[in-house]
PDB file of N, CA, C and O in Angstrom:
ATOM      1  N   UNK A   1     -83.701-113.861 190.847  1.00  0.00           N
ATOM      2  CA  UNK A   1     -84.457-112.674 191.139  1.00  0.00           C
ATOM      3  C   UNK A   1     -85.768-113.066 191.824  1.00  0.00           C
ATOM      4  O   UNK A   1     -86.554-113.830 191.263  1.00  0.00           O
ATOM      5  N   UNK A   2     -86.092-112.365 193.467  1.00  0.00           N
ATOM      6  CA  UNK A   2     -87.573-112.946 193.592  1.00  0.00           C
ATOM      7  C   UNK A   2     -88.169-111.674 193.442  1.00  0.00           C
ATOM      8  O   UNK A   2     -87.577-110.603 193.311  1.00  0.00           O
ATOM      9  N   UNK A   3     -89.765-111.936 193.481  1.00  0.00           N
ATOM     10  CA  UNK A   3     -90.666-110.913 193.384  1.00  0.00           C
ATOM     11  C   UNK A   3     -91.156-110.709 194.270  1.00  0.00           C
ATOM     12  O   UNK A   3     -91.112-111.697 195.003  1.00  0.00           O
ATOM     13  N   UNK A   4     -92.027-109.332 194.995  1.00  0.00           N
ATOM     14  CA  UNK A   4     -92.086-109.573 196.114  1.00  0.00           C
ATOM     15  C   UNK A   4     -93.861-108.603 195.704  1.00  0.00           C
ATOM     16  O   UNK A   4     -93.856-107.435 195.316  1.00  0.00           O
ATOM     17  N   UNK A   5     -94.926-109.263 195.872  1.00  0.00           N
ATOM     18  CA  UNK A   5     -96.138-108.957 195.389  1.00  0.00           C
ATOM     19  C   UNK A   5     -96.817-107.929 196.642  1.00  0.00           C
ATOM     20  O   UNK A   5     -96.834-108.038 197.868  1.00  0.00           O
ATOM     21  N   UNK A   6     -97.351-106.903 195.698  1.00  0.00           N
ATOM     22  CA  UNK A   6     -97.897-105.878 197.254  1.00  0.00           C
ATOM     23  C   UNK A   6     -99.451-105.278 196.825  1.00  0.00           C
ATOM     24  O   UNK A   6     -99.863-104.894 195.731  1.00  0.00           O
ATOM     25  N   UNK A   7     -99.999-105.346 197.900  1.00  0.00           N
ATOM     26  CA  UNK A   7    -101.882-104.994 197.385  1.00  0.00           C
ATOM     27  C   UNK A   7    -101.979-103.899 197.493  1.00  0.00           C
ATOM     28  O   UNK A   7    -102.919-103.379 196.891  1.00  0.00           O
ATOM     29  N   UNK A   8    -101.193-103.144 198.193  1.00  0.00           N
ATOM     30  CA  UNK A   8    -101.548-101.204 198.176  1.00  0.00           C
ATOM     31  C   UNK A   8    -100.868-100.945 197.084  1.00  0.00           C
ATOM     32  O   UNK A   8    -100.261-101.802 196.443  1.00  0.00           O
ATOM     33  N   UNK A   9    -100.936 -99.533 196.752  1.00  0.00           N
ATOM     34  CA  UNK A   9    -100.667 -98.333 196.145  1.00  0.00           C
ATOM     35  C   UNK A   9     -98.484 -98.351 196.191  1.00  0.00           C
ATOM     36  O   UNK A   9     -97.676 -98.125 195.291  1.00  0.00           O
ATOM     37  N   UNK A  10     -98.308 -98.678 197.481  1.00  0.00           N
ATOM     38  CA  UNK A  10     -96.445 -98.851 197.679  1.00  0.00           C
ATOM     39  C   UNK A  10     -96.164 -99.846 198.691  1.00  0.00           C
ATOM     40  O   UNK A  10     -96.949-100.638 199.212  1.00  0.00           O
ATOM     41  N   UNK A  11     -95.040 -99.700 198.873  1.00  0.00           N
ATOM     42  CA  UNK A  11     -94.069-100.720 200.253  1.00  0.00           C
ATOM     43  C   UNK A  11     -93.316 -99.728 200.322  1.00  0.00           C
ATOM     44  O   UNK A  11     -93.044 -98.967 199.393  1.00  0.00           O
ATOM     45  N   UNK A  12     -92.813 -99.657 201.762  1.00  0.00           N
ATOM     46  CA  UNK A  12     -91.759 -98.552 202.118  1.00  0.00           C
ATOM     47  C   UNK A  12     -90.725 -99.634 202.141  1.00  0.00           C
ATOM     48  O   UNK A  12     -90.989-100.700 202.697  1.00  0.00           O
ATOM     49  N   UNK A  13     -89.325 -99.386 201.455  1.00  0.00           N
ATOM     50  CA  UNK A  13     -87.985 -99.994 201.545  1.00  0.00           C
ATOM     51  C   UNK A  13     -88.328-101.028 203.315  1.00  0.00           C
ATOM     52  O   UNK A  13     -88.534-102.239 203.395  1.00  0.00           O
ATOM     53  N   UNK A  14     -88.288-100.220 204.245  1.00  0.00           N
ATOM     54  CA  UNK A  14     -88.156-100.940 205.729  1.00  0.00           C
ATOM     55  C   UNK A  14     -89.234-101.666 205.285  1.00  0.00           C
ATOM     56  O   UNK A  14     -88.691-102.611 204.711  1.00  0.00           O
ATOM     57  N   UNK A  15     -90.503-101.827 205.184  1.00  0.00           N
ATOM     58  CA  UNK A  15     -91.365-103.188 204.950  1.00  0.00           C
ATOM     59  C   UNK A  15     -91.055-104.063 203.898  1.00  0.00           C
ATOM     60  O   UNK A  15     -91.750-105.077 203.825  1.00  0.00           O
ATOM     61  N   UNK A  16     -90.142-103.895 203.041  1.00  0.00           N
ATOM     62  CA  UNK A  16     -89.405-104.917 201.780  1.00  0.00           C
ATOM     63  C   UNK A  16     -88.388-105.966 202.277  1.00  0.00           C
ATOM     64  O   UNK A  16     -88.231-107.163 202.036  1.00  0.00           O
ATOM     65  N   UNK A  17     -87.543-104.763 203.327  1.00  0.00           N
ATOM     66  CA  UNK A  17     -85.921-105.736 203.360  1.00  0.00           C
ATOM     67  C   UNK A  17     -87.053-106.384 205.201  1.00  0.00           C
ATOM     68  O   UNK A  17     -86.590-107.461 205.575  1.00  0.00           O
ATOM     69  N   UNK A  18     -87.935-106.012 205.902  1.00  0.00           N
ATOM     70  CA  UNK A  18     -88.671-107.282 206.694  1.00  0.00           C
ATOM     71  C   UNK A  18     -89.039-108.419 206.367  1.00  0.00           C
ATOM     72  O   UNK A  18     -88.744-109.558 206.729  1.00  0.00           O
ATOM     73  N   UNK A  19     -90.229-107.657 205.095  1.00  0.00           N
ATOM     74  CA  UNK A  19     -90.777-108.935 204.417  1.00  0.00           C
ATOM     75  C   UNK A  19     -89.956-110.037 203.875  1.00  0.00           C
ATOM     76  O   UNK A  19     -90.362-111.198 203.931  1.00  0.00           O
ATOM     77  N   UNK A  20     -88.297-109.579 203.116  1.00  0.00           N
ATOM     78  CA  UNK A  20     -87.517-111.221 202.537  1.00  0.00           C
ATOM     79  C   UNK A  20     -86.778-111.316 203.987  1.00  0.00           C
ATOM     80  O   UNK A  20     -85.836-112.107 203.936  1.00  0.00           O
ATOM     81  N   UNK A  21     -86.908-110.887 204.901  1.00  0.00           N
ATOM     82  CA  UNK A  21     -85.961-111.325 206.099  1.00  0.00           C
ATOM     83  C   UNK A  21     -84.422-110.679 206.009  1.00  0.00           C
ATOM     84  O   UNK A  21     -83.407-111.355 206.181  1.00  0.00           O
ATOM     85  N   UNK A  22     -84.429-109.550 205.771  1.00  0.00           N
ATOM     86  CA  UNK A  22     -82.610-109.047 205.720  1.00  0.00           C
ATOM     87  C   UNK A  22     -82.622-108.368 206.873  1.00  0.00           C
ATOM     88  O   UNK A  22     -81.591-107.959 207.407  1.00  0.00           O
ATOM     89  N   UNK A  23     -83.837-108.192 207.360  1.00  0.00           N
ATOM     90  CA  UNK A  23     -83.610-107.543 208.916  1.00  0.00           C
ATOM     91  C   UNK A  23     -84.578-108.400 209.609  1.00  0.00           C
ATOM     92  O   UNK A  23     -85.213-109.238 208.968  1.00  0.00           O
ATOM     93  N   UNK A  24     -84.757-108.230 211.038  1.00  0.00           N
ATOM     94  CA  UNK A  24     -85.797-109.320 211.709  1.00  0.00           C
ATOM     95  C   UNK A  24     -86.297-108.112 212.382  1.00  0.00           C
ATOM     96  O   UNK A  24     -87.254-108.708 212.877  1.00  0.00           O
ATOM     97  N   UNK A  25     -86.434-107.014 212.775  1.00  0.00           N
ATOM     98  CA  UNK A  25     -87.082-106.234 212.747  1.00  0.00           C
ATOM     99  C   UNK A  25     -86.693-104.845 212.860  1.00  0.00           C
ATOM    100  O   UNK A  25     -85.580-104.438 213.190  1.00  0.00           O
ATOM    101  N   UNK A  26     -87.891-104.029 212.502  1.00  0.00           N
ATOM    102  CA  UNK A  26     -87.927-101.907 211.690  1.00  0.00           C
ATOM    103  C   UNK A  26     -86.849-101.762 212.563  1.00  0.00           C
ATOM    104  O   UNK A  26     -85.946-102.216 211.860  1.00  0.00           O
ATOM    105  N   UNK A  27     -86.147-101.327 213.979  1.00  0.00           N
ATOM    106  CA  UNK A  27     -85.401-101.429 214.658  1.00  0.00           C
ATOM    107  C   UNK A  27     -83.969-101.460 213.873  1.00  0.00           C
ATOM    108  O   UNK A  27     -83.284-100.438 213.857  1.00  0.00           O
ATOM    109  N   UNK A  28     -83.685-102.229 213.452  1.00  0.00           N
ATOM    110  CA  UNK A  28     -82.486-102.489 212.732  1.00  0.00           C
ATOM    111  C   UNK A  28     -82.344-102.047 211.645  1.00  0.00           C
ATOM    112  O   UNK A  28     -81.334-102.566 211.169  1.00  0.00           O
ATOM    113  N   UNK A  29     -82.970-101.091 210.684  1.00  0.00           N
ATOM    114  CA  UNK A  29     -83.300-100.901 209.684  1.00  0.00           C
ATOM    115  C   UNK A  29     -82.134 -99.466 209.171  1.00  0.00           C
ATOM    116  O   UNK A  29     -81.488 -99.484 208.123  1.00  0.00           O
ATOM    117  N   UNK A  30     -82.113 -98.728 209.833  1.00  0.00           N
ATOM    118  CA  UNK A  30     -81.109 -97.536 210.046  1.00  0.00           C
ATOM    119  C   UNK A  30     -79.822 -98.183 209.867  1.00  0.00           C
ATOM    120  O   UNK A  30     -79.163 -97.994 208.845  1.00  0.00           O
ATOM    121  N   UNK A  31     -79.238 -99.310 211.275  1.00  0.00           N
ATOM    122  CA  UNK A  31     -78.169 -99.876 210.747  1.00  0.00           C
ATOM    123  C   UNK A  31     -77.588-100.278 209.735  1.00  0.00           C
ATOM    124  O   UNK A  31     -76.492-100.048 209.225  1.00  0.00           O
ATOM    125  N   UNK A  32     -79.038-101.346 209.327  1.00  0.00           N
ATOM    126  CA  UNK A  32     -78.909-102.206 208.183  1.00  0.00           C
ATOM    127  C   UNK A  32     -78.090-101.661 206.612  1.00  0.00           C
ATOM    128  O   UNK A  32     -77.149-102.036 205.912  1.00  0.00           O
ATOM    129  N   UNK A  33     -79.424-100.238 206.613  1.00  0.00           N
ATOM    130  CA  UNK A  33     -78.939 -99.239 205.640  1.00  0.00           C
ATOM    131  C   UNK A  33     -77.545 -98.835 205.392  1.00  0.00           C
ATOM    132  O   UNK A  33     -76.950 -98.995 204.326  1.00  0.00           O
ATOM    133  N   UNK A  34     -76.951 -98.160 206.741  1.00  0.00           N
ATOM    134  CA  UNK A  34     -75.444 -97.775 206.763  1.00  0.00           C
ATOM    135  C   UNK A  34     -74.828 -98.524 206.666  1.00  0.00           C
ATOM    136  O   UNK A  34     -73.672 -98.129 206.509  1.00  0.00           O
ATOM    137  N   UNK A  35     -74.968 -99.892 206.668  1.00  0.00           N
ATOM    138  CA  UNK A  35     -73.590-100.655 206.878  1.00  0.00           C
ATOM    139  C   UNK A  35     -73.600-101.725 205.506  1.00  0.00           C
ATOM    140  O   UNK A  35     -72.605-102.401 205.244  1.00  0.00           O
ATOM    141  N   UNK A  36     -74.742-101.777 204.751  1.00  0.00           N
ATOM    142  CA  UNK A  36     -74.967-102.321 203.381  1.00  0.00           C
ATOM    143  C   UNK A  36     -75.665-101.689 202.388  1.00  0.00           C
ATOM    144  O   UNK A  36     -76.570-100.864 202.511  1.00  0.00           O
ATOM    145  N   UNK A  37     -75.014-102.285 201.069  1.00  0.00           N
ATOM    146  CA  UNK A  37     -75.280-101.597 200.216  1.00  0.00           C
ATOM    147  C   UNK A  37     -76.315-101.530 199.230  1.00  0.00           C
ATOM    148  O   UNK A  37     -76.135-101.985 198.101  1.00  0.00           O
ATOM    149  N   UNK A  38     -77.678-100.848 199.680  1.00  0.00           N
ATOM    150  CA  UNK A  38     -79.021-101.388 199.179  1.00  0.00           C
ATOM    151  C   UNK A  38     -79.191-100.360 197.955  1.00  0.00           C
ATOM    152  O   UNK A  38     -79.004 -99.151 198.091  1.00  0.00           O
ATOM    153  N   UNK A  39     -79.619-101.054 196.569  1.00  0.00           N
ATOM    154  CA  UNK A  39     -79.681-100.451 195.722  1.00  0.00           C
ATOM    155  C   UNK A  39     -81.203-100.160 195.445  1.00  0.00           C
ATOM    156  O   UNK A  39     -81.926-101.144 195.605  1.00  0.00           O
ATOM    157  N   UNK A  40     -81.895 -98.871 195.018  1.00  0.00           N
ATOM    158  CA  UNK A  40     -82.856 -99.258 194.390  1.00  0.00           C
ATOM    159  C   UNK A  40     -83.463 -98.320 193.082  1.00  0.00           C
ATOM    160  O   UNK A  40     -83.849 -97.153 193.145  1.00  0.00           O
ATOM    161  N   UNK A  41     -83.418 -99.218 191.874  1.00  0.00           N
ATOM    162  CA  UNK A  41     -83.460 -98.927 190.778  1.00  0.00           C
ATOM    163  C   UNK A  41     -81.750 -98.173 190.617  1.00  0.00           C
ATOM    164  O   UNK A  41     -81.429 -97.018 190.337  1.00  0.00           O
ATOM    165  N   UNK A  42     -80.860 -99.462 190.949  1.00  0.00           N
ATOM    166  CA  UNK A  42     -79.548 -98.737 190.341  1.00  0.00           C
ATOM    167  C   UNK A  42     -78.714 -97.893 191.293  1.00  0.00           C
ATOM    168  O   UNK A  42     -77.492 -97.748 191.253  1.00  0.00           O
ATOM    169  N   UNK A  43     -79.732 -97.265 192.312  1.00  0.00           N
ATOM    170  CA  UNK A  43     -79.186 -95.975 193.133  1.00  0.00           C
ATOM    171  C   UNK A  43     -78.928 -96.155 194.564  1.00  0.00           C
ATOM    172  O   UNK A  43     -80.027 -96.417 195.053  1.00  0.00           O
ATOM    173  N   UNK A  44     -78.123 -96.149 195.400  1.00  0.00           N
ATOM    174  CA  UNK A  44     -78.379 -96.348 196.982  1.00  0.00           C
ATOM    175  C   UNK A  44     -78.971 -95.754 197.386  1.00  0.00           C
ATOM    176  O   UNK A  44     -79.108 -94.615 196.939  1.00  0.00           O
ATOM    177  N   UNK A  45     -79.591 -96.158 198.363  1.00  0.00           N
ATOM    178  CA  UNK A  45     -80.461 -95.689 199.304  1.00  0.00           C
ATOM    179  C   UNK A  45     -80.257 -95.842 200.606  1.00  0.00           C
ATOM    180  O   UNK A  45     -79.734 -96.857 201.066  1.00  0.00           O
ATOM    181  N   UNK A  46     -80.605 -94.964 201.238  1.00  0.00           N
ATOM    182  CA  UNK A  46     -80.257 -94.870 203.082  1.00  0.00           C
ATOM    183  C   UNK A  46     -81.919 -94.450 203.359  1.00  0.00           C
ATOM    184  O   UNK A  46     -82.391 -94.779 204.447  1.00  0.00           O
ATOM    185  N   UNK A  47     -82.673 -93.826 202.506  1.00  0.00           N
ATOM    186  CA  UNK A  47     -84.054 -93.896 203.267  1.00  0.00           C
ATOM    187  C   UNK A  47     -84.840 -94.605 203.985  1.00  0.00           C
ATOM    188  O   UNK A  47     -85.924 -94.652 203.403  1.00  0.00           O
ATOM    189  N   UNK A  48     -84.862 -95.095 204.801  1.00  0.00           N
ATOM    190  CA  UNK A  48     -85.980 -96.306 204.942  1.00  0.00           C
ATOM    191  C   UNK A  48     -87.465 -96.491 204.968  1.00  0.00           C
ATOM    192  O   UNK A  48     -88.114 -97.530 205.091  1.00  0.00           O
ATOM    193  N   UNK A  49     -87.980 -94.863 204.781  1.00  0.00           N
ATOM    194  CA  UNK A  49     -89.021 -95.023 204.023  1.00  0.00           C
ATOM    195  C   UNK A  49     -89.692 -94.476 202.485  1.00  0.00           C
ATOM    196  O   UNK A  49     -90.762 -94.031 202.069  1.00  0.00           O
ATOM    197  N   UNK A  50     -88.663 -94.738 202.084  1.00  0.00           N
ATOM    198  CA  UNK A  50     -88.312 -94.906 200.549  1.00  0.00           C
ATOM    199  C   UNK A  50     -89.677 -95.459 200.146  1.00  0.00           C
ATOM    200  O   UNK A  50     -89.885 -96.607 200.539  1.00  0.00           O
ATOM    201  N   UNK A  51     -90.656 -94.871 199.436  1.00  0.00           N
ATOM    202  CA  UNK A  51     -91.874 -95.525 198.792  1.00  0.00           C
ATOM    203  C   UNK A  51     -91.070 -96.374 197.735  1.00  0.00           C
ATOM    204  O   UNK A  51     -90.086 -95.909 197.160  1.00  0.00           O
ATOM    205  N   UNK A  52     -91.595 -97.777 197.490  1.00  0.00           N
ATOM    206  CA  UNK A  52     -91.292 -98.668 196.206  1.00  0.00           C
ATOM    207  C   UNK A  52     -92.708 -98.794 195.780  1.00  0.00           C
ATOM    208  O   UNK A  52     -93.584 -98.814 196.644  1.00  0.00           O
ATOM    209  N   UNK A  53     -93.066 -98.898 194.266  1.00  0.00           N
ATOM    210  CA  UNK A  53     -94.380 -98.945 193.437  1.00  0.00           C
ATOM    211  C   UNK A  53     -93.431-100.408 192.372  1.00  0.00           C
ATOM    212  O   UNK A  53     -92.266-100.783 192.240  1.00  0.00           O
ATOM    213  N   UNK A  54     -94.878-100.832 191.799  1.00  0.00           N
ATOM    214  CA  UNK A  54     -95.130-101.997 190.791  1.00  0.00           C
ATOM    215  C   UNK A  54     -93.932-100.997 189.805  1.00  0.00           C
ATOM    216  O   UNK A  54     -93.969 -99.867 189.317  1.00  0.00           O
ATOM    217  N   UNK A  55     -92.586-102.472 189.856  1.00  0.00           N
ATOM    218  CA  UNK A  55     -91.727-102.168 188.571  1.00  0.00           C
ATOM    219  C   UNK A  55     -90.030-101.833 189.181  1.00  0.00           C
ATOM    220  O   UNK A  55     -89.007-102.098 188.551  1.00  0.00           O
ATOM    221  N   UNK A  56     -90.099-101.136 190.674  1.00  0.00           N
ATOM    222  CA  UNK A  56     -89.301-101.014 190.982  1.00  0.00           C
ATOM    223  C   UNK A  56     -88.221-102.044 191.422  1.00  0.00           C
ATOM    224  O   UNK A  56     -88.678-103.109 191.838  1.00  0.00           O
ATOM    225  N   UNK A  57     -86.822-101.907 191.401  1.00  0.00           N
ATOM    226  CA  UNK A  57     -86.115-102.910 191.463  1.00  0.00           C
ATOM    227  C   UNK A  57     -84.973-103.007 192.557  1.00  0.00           C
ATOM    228  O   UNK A  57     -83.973-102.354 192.262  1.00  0.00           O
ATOM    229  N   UNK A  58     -84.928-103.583 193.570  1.00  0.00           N
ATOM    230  CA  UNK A  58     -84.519-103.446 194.705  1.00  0.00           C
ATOM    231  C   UNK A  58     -82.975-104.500 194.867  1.00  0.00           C
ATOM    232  O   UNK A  58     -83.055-105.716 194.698  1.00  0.00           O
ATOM    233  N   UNK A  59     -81.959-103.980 195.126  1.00  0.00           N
ATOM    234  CA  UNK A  59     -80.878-104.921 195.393  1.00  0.00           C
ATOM    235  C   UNK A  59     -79.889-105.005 196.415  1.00  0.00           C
ATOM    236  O   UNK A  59     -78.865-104.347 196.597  1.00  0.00           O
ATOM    237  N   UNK A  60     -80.441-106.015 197.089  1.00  0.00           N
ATOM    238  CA  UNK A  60     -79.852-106.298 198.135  1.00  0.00           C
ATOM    239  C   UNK A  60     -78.518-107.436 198.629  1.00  0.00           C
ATOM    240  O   UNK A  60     -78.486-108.511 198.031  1.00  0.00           O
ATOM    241  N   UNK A  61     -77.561-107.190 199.602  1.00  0.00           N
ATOM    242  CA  UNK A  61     -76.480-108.045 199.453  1.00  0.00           C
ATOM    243  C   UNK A  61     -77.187-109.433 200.085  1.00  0.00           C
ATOM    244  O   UNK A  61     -78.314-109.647 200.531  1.00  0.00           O
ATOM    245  N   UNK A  62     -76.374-110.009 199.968  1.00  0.00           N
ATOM    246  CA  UNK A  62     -76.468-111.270 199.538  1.00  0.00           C
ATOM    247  C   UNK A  62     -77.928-112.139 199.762  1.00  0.00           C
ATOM    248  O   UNK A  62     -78.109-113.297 200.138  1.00  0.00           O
ATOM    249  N   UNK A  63     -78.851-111.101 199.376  1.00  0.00           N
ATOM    250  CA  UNK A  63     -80.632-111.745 198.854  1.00  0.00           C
ATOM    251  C   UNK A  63     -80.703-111.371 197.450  1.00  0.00           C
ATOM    252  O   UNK A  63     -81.542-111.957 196.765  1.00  0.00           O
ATOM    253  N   UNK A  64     -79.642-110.114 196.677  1.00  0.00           N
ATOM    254  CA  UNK A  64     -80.112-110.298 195.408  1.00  0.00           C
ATOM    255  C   UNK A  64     -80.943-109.248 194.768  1.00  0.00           C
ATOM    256  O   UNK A  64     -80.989-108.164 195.350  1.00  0.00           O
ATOM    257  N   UNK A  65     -81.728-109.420 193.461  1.00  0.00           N
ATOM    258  CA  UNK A  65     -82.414-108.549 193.188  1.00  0.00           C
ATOM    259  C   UNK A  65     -83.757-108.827 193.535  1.00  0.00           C
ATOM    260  O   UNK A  65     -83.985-110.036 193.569  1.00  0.00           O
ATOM    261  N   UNK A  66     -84.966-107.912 193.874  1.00  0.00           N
ATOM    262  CA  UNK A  66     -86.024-108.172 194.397  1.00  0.00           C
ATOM    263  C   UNK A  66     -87.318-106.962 193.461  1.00  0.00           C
ATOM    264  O   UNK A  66     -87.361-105.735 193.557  1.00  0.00           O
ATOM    265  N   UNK A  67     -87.968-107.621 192.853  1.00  0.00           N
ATOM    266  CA  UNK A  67     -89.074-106.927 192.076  1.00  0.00           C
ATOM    267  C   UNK A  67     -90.195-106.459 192.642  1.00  0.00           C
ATOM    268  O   UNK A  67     -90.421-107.042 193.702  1.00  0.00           O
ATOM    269  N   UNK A  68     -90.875-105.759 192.404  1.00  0.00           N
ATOM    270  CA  UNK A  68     -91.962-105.246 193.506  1.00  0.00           C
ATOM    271  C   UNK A  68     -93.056-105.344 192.525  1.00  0.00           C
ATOM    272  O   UNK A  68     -93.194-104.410 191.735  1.00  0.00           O
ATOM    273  N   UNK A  69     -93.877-106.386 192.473  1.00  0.00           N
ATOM    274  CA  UNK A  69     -95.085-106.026 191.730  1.00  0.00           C
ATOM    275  C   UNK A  69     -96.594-106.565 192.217  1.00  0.00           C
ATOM    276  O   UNK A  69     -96.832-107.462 193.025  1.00  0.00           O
ATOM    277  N   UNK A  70     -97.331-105.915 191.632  1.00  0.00           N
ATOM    278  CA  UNK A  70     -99.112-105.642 191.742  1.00  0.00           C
ATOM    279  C   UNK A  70    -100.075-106.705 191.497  1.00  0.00           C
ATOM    280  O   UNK A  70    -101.282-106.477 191.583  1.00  0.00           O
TER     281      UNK A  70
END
């Protein structure tokens, strides 16, 4: 499981799956969504600007689970 540490208030999903590298850039992010299966907190998601806050739990194929904290 990595953690992925953030100084504001959120991370939008598209600045999460940039930041570990599952996309190389916002551009691809729509695709990315439709064609894999990104969980967060349990649930899929197709938003890509999905606010994530300290606690939330993000899972992505083959990077895993990814923690978001403060």
């Amino acid at each position: 499981m990595e953690t992925v540490q953030i100084t504001t208030e959120y991370i939008t999903l598209q600045q999460l799956l940039k930041h570990v590298d599952a996309i190389s850039s916002g551009g691809m992010v729509k695709w990315y969504l439709e064609e894999n299966e990104v969980l967060v907190n349990g649930e899929r998601e197709n938003r890509r600007g999905r606010k994530l806050y300290e606690g939330d739990k993000v899972s992505v194929p083959e990077l895993g689970e990814i923690t978001v904290s403060r």
